[in-house]
C-alpha positions as protocol buffer text, in pm:
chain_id: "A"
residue {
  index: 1
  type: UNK
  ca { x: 0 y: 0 z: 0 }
}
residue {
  index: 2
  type: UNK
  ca { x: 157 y: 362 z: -116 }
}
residue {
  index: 3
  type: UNK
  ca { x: 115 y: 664 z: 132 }
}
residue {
  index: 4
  type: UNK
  ca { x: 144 y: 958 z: -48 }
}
residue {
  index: 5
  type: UNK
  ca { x: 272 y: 1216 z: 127 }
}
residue {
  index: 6
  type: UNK
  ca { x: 284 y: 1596 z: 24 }
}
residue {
  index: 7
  type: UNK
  ca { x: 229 y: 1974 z: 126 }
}
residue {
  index: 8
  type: UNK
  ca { x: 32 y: 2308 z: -32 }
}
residue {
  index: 9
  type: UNK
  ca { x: -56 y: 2601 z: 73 }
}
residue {
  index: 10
  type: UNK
  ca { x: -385 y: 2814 z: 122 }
}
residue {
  index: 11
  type: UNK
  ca { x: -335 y: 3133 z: 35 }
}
residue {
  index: 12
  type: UNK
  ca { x: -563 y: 3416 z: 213 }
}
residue {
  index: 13
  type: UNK
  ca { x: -416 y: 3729 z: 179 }
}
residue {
  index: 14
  type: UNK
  ca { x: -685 y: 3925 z: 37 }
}
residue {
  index: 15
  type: UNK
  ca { x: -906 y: 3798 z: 297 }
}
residue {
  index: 16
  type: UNK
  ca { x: -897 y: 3930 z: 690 }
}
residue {
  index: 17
  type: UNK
  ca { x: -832 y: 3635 z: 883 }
}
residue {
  index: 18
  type: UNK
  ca { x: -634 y: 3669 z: 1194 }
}
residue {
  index: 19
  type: UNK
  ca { x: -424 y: 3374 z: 1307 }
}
residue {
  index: 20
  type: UNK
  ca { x: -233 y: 3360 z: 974 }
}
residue {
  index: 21
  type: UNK
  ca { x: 170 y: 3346 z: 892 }
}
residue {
  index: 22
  type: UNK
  ca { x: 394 y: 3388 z: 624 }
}
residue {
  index: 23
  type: UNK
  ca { x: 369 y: 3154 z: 288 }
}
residue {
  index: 24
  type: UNK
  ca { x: 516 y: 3079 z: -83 }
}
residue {
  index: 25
  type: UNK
  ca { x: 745 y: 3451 z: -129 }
}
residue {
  index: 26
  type: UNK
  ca { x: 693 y: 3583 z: 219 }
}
residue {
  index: 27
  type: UNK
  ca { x: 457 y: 3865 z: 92 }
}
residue {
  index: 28
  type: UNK
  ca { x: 147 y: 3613 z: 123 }
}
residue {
  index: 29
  type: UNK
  ca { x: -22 y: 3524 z: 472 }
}
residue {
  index: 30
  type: UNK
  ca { x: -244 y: 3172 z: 469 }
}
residue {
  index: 31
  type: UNK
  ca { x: -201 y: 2797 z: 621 }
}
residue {
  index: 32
  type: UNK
  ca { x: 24 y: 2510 z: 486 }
}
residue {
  index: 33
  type: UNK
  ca { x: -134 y: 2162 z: 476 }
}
residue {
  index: 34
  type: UNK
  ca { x: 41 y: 1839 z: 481 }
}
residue {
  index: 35
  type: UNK
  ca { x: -171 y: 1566 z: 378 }
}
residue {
  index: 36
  type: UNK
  ca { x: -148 y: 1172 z: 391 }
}
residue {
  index: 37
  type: UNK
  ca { x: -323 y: 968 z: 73 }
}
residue {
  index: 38
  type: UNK
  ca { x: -396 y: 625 z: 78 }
}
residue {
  index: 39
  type: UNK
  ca { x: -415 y: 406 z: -196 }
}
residue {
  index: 40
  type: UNK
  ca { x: -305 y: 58 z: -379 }
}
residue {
  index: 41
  type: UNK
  ca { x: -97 y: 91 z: -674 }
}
residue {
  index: 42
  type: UNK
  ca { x: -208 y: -51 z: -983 }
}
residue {
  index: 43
  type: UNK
  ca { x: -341 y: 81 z: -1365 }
}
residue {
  index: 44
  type: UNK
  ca { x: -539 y: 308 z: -1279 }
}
residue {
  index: 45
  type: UNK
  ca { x: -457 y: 318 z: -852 }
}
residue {
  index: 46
  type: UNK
  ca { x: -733 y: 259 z: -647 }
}
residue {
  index: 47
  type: UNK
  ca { x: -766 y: 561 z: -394 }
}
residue {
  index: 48
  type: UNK
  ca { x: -859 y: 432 z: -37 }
}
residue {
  index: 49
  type: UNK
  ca { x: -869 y: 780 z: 117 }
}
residue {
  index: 50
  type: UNK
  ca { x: -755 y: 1059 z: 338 }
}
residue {
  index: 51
  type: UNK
  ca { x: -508 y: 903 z: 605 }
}
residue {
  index: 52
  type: UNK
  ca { x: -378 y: 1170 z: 783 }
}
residue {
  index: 53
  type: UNK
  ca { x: -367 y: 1565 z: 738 }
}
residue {
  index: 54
  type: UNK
  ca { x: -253 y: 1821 z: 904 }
}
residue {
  index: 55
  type: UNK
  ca { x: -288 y: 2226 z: 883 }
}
residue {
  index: 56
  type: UNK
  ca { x: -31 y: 2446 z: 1073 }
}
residue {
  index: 57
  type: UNK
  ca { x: 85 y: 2775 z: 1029 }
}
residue {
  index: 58
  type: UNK
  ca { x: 478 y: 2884 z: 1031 }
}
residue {
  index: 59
  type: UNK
  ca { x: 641 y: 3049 z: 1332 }
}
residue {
  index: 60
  type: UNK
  ca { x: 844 y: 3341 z: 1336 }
}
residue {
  index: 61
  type: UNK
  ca { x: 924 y: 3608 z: 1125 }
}
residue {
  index: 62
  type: UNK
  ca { x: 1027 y: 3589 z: 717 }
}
residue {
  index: 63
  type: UNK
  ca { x: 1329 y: 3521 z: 597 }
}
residue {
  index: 64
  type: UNK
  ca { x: 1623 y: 3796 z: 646 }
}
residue {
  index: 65
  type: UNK
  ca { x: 1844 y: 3870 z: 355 }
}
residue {
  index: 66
  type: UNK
  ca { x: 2159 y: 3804 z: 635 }
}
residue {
  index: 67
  type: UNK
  ca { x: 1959 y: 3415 z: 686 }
}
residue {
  index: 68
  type: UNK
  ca { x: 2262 y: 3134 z: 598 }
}
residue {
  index: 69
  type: UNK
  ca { x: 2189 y: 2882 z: 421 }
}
residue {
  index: 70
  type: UNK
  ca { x: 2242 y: 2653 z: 761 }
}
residue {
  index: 71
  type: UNK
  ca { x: 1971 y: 2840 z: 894 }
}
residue {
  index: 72
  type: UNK
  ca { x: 1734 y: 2784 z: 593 }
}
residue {
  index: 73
  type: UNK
  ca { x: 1821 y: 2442 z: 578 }
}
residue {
  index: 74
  type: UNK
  ca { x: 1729 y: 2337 z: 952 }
}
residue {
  index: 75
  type: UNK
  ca { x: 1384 y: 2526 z: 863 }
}
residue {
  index: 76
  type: UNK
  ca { x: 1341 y: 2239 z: 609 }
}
residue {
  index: 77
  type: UNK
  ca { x: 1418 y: 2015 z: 833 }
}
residue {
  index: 78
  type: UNK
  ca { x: 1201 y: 2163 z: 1086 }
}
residue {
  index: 79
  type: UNK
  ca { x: 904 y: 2091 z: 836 }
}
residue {
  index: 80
  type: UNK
  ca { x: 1014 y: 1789 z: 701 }
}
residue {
  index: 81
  type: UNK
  ca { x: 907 y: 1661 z: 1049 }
}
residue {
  index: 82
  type: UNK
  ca { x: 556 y: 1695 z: 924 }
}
residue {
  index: 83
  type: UNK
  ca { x: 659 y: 1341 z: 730 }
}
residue {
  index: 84
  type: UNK
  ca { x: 737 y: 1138 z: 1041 }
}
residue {
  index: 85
  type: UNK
  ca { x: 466 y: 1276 z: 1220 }
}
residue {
  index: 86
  type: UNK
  ca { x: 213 y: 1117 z: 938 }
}
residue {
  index: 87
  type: UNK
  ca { x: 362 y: 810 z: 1018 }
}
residue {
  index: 88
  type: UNK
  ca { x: 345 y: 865 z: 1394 }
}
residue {
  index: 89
  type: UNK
  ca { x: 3 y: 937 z: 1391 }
}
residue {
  index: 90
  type: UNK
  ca { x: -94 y: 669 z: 1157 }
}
residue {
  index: 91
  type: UNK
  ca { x: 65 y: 431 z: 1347 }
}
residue {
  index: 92
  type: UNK
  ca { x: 315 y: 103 z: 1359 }
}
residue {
  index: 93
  type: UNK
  ca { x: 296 y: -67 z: 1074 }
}
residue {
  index: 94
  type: UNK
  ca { x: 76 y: -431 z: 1082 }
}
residue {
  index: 95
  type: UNK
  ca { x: 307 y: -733 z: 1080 }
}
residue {
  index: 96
  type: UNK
  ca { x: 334 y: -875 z: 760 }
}
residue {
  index: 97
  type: UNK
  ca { x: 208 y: -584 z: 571 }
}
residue {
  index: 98
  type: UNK
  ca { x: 407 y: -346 z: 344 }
}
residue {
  index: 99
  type: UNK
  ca { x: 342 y: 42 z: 358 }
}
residue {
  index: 100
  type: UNK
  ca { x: 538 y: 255 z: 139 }
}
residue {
  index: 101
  type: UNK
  ca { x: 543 y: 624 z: 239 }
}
residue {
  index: 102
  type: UNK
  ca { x: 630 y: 806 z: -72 }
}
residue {
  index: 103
  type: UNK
  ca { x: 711 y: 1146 z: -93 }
}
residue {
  index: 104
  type: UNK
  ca { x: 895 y: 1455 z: -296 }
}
residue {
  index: 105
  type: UNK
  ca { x: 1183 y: 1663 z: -204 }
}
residue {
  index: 106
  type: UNK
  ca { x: 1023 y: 1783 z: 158 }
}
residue {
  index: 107
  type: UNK
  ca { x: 1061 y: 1416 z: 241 }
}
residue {
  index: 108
  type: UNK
  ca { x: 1456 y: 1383 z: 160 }
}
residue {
  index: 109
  type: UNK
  ca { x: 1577 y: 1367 z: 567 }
}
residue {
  index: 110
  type: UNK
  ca { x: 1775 y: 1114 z: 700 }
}
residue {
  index: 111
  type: UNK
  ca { x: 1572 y: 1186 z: 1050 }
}
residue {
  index: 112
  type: UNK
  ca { x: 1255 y: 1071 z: 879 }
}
residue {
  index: 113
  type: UNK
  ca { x: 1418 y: 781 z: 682 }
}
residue {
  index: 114
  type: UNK
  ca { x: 1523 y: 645 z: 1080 }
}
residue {
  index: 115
  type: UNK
  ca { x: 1196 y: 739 z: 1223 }
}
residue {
  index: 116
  type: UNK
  ca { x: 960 y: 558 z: 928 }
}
residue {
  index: 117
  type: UNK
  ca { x: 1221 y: 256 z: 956 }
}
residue {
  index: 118
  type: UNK
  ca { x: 1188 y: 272 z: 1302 }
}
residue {
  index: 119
  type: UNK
  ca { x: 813 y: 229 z: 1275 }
}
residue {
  index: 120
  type: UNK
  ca { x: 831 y: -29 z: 1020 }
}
residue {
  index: 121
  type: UNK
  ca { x: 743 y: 185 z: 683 }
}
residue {
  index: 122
  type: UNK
  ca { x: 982 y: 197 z: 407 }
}
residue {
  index: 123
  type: UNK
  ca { x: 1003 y: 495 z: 196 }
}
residue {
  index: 124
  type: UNK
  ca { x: 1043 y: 620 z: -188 }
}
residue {
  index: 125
  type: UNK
  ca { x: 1150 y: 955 z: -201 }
}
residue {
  index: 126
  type: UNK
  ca { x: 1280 y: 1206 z: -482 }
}
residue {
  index: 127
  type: UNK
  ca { x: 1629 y: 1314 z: -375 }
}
residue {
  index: 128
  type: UNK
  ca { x: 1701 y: 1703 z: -359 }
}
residue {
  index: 129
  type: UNK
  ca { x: 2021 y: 1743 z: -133 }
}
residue {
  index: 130
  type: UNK
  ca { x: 2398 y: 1665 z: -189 }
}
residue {
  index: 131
  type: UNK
  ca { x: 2456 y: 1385 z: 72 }
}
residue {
  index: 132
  type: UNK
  ca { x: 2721 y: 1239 z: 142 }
}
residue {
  index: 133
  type: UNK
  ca { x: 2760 y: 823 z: 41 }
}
residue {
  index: 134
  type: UNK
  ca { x: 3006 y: 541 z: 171 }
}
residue {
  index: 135
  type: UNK
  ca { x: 3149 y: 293 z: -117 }
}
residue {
  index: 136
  type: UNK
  ca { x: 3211 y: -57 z: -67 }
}
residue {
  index: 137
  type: UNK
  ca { x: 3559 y: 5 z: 24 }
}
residue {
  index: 138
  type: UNK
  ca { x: 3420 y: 270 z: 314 }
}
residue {
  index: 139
  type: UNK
  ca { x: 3575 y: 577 z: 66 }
}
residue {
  index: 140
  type: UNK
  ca { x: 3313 y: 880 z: 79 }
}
residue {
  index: 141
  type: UNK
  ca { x: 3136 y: 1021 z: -207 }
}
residue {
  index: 142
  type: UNK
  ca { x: 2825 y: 1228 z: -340 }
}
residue {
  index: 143
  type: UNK
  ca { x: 2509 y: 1078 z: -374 }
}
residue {
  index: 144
  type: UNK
  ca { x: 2385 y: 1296 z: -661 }
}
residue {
  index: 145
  type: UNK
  ca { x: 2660 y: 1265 z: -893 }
}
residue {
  index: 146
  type: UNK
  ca { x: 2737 y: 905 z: -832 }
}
residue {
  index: 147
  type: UNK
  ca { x: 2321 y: 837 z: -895 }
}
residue {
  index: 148
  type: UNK
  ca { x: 2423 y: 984 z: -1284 }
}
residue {
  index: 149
  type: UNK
  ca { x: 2709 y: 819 z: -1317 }
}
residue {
  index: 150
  type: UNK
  ca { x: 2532 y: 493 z: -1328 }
}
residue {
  index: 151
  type: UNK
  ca { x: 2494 y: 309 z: -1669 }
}
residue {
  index: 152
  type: UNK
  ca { x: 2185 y: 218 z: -1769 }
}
residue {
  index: 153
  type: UNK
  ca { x: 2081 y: -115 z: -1712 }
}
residue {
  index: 154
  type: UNK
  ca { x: 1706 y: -151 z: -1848 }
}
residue {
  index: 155
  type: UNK
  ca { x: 1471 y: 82 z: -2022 }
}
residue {
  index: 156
  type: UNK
  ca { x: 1060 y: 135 z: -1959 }
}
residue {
  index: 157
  type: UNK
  ca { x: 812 y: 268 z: -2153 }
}
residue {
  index: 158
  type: UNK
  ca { x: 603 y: 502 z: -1952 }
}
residue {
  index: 159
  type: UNK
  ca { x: 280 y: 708 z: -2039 }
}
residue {
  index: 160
  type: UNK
  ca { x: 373 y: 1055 z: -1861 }
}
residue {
  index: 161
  type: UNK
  ca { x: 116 y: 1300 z: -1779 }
}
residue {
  index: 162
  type: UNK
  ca { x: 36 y: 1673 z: -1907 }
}
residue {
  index: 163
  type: UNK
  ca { x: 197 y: 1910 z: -1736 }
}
residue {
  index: 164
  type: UNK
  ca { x: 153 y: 2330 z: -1744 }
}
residue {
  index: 165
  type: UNK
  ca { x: 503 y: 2293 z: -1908 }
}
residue {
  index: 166
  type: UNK
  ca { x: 490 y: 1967 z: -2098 }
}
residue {
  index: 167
  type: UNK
  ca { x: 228 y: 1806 z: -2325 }
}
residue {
  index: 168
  type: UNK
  ca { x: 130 y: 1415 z: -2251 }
}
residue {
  index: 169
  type: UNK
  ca { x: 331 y: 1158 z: -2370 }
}
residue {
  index: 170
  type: UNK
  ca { x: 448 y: 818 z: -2407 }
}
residue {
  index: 171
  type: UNK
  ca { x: 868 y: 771 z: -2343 }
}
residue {
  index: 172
  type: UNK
  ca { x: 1090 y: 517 z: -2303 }
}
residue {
  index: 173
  type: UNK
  ca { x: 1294 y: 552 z: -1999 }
}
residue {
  index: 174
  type: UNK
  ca { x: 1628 y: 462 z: -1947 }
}
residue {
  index: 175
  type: UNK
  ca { x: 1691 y: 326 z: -1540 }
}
residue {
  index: 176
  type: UNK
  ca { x: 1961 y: 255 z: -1340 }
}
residue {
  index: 177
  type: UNK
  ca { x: 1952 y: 166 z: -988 }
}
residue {
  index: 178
  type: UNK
  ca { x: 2235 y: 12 z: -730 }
}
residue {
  index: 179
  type: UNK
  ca { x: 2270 y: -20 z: -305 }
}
residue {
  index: 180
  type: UNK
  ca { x: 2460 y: 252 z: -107 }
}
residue {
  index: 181
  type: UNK
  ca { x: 2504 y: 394 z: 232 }
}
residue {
  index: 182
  type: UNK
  ca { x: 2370 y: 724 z: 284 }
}
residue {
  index: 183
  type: UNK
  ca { x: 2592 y: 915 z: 578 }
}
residue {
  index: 184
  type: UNK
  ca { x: 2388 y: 1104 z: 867 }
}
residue {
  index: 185
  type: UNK
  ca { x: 2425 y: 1541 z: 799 }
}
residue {
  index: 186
  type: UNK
  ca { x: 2695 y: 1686 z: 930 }
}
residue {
  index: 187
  type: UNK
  ca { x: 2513 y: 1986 z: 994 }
}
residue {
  index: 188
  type: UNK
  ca { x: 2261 y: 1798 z: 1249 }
}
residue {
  index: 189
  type: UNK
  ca { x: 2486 y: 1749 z: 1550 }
}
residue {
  index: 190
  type: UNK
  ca { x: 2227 y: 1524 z: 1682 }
}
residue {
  index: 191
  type: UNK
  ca { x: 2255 y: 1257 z: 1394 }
}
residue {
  index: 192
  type: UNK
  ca { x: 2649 y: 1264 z: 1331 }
}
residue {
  index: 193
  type: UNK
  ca { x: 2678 y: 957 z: 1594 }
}
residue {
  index: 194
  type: UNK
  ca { x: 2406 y: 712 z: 1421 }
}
residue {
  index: 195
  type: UNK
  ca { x: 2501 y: 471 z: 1202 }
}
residue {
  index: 196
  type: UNK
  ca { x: 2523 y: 487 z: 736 }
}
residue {
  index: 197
  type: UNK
  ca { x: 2166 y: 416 z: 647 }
}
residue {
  index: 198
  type: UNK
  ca { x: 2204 y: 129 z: 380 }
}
residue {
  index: 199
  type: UNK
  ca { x: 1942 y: 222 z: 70 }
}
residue {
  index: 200
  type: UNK
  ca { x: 1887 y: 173 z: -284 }
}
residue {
  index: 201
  type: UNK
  ca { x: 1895 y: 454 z: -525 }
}
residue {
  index: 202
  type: UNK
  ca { x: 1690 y: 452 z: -879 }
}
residue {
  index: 203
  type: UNK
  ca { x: 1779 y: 675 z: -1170 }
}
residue {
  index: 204
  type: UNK
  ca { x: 1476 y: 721 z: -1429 }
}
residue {
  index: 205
  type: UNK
  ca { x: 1599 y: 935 z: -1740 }
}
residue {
  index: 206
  type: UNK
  ca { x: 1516 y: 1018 z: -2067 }
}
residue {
  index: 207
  type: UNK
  ca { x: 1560 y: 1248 z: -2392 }
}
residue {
  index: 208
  type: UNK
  ca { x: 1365 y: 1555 z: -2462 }
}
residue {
  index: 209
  type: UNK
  ca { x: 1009 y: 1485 z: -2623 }
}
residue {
  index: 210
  type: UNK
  ca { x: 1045 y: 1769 z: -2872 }
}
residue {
  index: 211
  type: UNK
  ca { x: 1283 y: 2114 z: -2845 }
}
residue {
  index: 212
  type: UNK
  ca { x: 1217 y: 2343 z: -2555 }
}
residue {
  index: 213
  type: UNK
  ca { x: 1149 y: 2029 z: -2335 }
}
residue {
  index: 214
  type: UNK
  ca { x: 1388 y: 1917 z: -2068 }
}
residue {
  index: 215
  type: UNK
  ca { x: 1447 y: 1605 z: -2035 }
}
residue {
  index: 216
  type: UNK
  ca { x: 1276 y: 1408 z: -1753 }
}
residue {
  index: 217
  type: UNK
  ca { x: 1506 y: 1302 z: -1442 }
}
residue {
  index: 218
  type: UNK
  ca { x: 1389 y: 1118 z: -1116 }
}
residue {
  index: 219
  type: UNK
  ca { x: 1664 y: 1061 z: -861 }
}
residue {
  index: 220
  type: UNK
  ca { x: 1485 y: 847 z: -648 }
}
residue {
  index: 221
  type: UNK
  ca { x: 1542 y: 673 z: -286 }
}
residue {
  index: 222
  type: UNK
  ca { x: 1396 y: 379 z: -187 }
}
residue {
  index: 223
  type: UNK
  ca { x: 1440 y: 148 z: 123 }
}
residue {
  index: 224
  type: UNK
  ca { x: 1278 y: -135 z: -22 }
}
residue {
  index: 225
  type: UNK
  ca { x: 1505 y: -296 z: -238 }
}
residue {
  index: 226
  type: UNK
  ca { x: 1552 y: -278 z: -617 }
}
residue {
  index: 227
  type: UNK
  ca { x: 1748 y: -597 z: -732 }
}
residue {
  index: 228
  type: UNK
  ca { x: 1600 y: -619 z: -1081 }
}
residue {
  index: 229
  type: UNK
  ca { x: 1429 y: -479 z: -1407 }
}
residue {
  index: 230
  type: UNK
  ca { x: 1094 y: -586 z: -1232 }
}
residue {
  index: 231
  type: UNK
  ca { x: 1111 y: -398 z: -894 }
}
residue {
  index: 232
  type: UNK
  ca { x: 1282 y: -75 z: -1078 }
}
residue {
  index: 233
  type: UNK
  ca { x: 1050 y: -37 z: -1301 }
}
residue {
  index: 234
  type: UNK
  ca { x: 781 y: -122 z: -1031 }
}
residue {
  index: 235
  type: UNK
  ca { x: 916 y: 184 z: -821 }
}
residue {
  index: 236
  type: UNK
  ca { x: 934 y: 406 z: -1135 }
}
residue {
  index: 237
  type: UNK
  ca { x: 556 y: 298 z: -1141 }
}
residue {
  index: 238
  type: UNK
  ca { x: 445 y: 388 z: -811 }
}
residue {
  index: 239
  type: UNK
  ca { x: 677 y: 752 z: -778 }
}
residue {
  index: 240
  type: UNK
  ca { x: 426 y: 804 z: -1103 }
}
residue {
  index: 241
  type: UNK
  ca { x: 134 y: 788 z: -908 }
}
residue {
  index: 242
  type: UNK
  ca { x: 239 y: 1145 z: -734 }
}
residue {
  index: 243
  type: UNK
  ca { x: 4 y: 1292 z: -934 }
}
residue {
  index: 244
  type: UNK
  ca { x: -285 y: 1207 z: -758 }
}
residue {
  index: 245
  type: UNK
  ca { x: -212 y: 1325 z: -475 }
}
residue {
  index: 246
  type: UNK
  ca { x: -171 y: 1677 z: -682 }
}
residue {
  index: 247
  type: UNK
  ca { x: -466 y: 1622 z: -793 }
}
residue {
  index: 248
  type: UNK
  ca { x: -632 y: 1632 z: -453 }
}
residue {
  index: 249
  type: UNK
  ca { x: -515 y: 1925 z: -364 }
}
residue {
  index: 250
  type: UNK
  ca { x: -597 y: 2088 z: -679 }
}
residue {
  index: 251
  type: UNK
  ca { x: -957 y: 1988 z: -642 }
}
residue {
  index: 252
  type: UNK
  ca { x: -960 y: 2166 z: -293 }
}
residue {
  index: 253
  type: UNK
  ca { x: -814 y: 2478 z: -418 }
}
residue {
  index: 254
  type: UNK
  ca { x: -975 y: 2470 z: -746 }
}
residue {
  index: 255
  type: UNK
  ca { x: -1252 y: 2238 z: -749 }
}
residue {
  index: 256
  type: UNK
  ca { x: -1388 y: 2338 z: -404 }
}
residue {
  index: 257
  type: UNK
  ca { x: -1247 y: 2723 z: -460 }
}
residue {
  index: 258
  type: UNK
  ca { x: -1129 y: 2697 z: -48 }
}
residue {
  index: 259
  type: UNK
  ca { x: -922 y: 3026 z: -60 }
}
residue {
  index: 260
  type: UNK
  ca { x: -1247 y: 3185 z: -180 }
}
């Protein structure tokens, strides 16, 4: 079973509502919500429903132009917790069951990767920071630029979606996936004693569709494993199903015009 995970905003600036704080470019004032979708993978995915959700608003003042980027980072952090606390609130995992929490780039943290293992979840994840990796001969590298340097090692045909960039589709896909150790951050004091994580990392590429397209690029993490053609191509399938999640909050803001 896939738990999508993912975050929006309401944005009611133009309204007078007191108990707001600071969204998107700082200028706005609304709520964030993180929700939780159930559903079993599949063509199409059945959707089970709403598992968790949560509204909150963000503390403190905007950024400053003096902010580091240290100090921006632990704010993503901060708010990454949102992911674990799905989980938490969810609840342990049933023996002999397999939930998948899947997210996008608020969900790459190493703190949430030992928290939903912890619980018994495993994760699929799109990668968005420059971690650090152990080899097999304990040698330390980057996780983002040794995830392209992997040859490909099977191709999939996938039917991709219309985007407000990009028209629908149907590519082939080249993948590429292999096993690594992903080092705690060494700018999380807490973490720097806790032990490699051990993950699998799956590249899904391909060439432009037609000029003034870029080309398509997952860089995805996954604590399951990926061993063959079958299961990367399985976890290429099941990152796809993002969209309906997006969809879901579209409907709210759109559908059900909320920030009206």
């Amino acid at each position: 079973m896939l738990f999508l995970q993912d975050s929006f905003q309401l944005d009611f600036t133009r309204h007078d509502v007191k108990g707001l704080a600071r969204i998107g470019n700082e200028r706005g004032y609304g709520i964030l919500i993180h929700s939780t979708l159930a559903l079993l993978p599949g063509n199409p995915a059945t959707v089970l429903g709403l598992a968790h959700q949560l509204l909150w608003v963000r503390d403190g003042e905007p950024y400053k132009p003096q902010e580091t980027r240290r100090q921006r980072t632990h704010l993503g952090e901060r708010e990454s917790q949102h992911c674990s606390g799905a989980l938490e609130a969810i609840g342990r995992v049933p023996e002999g069951a397999c939930w998948v929490s899947e997210g996008e780039r608020e969900s790459d943290s190493f703190a949430y990767w030992e928290k939903a293992r912890a619980l018994g979840w495993e994760c699929l994840l799109r990668l968005a920071h420059p971690r650090c990796i152990l080899y097999e001969d304990d040698s330390v590298g980057h996780l983002l630029d040794w995830a392209r340097s992997l040859a490909p090692q099977s191709q999939h045909m996938m039917a991709l979606r219309i985007r407000p960039d990009l028209a629908a589709r149907t590519a082939m896909l080249s993948l590429a996936w292999a096993a690594t150790r992903v080092l705690p951050p060494r700018n999380e004091p807490a973490l720097l004693s806790h032990a490699p994580l051990a993950v699998w990392v799956l590249r899904v590429w391909g060439d432009n569709a037609s000029g003034g397209e870029q080309p398509l690029e997952w860089l995805l993490l996954s604590t399951l494993p990926i061993e063959s053609a079958e299961q990367a191509r399985e976890r290429a399938d099941w990152y796809q199903h993002r969209w309906v999640i997006e969809q879901y909050h579209k409907a709210i803001k759109t559908g059900c015009g909320m920030e009206q």
